[in-house]
PADREN-458486 format. One record per residue (C-alpha): residue in one letter; x, y, z. Coordinates in steps of 0.05 Angstrom, whole numbers, plus 5000, padded with zeros to 4 digits. Each point is the difference from the previous one (the first is absolute). Layout:
% PADREN-458486
AXYZ
...
END
This chain:
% PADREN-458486
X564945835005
X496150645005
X492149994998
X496450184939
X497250735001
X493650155012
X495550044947
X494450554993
X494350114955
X497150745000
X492449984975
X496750684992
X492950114975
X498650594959
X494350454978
X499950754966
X506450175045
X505950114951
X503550445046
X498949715063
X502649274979
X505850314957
X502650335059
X498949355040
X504749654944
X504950475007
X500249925071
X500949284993
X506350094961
X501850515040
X500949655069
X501649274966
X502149515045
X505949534996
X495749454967
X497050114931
X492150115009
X495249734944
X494550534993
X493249914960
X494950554993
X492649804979
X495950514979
X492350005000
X497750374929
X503350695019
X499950434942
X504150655021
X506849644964
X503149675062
X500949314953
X504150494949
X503750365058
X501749175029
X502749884932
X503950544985
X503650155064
X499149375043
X502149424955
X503149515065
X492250035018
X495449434983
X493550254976
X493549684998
X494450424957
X492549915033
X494050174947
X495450205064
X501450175066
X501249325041
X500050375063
X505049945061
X500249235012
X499049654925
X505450504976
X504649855061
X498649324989
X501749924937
X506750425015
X502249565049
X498249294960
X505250344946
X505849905055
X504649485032
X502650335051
X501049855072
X496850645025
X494550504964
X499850715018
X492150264975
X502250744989
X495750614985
X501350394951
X499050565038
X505649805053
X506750174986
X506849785036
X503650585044
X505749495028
X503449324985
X494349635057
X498049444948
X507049585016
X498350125071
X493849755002
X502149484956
X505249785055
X494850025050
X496049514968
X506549554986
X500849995069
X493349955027
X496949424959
X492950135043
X498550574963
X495249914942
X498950754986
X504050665022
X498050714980
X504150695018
X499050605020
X495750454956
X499650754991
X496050504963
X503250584956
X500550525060
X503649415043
X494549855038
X498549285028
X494949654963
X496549565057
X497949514943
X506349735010
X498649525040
X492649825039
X496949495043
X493649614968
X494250375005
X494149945047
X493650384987
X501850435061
X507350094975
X496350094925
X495650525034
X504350445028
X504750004951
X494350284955
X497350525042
X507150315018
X499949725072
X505249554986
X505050384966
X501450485061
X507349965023
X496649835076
X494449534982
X499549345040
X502749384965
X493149694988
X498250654949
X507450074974
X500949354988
X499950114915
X506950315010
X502549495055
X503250485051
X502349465039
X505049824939
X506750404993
X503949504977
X498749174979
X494849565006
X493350264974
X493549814968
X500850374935
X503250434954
X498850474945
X499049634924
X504550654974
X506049625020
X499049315019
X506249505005
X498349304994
X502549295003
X498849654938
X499549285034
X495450405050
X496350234940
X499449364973
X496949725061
X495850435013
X498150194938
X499550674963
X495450625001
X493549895005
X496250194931
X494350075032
X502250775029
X500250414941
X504650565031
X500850085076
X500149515060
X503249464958
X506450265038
X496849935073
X496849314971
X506249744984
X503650095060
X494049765045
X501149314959
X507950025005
X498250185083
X494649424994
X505649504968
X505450155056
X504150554966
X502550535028
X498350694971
X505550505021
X500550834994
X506450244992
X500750805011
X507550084993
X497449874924
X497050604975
X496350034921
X496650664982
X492549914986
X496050534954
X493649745038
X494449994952
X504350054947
X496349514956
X493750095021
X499250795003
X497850425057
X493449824987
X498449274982
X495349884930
X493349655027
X502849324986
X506050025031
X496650255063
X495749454995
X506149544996
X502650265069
X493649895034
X499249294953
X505949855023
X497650035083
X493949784981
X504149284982
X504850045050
X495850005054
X495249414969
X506249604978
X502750035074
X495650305054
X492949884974
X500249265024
X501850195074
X493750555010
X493150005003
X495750094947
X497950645021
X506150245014
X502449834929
X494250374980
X502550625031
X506850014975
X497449934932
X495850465013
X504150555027
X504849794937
X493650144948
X500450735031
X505850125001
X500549834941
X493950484964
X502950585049
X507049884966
X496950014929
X496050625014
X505550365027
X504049804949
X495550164947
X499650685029
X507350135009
X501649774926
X495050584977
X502150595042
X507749704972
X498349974929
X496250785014
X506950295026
X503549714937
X495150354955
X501050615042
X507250024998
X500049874929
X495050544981
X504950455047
X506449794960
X496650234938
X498550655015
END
């Protein structure tokens, strides 16, 4: 008697990105695997007609209306409470599928019954590697040079590079990206969902730290490859409250699993150096949203004469 196929629930959170997740849908059906895939889209108050565009050209996709914008982790929660199915794949919408990976990875995880969590390989739009891909936990020197550039340098040393764990081509690793995250539902279920408590960003890195805490394994897979429209979602320039999600969000994930092993004074300066670099983010932000919206109004007052 041959074993049941897998079963796979697809949750994707949306907000004010028609195109993005209708070209992530089409991708979907475009690179289906063998077994049928149960997808559910929940979308947090979006008002640019992506619930019209669902209905009318997406009708095998479940659809869950928000009034307000849940953020990341309610709205991926409530996605994934919606499902039955062995494994859940928390999707992006602005991801999309270039090859048929998903029923590899999907075998991978058939065969090795360790692994809690698996991610792929992620590009950008000009084919580049996105390092988000996969990372090592943070430390406040890790954080630190990430932040000031010294990390990211092809030749840094592995204690500033370790945000895009260098020592990782392939396998075992301590995280992966939250734009395509393949889980185990019994893992899930054990360890428990996304934590509500992250608005939008880290709940991804928080989530694999408890699967890594529980005994999973976390894998990265790079002979899977997804395209990611980084920043997508979220803009070029994050809005002041999403900005002060992201630093929210390391705010908490240091205090929910770092705090209790420092000092009190050095608690006090990573909070610290995450209060300013936090107010340098919004000011710069601030900034480059007006000298945007200026070069709109430029190029419009151009185009009409």
């Amino acid at each position: 008697m041959e074993d049941a196929p897998p079963s796979v629930d697809v949750v994707v959170v949306s907000y004010h990105c028609r195109e993005l997740l209708r070209q992530c849908l089409l991708s979907i059906r475009g690179h289906q695997p063998s077994f049928p895939l149960k997808v559910v889209v929940v979308d947090n108050g979006s008002t640019d007609g992506t619930i019209e565009m669902l209905r009318e050209q997406f009708e095998w996709v479940e659809v869950e209306a928000s009034n307000e914008n849940l953020g990341f982790s309610k709205a991926n929660n409530r996605a994934i409470r919606r499902g039955t199915g062995q494994y859940v794949l928390a999707l992006n919408p602005d991801t999309r599928f270039v090859d048929d990976g998903l029923e590899k990875l999907i075998g991978l995880m058939g065969a090795r019954q360790d692994i809690g969590i698996c991610g792929c390989r992620l590009v950008q739009e000009d084919g580049t590697f996105d390092h988000a891909a996969k990372r090592a936990f943070p430390t406040p020197l890790g954080a630190l040079a990430h932040f000031t550039g010294l990390g990211r340098s092809s030749d840094a040393p592995r204690q500033l590079a370790q945000y895009r764990a260098p020592d990782v081509e392939s396998g075992v690793v301590d995280a992966v990206n939250g734009a395509f995250m393949l889980m185990r539902r019994s893992a899930l279920e054990e360890v428990g969902l996304f934590d509500e408590g992250f608005w939008m960003y880290m709940e991804d890195l928080d989530l694999c730290y408890r699967f890594k805490q529980a005994g999973w394994t976390v894998w990265y897979e790079p002979s899977v490859t997804v395209v990611h429209a980084k920043g997508g979602t979220s803009g070029k320039y994050r809005k002041a409250r999403v900005n002060y999600a992201f630093h929210y969000g390391m705010f908490r994930f240091y205090r929910k699993h770092y705090a209790s092993e420092h000092s009190r004074a050095m608690n006090g300066l990573v909070y610290g150096g995450i209060a300013s670099k936090l107010a340098v983010s919004l000011t710069r932000g601030a900034v480059n949203r007006r000298i945007q919206s200026l070069r709109r109004r430029r190029q419009r007052r151009l185009a009409r004469v």
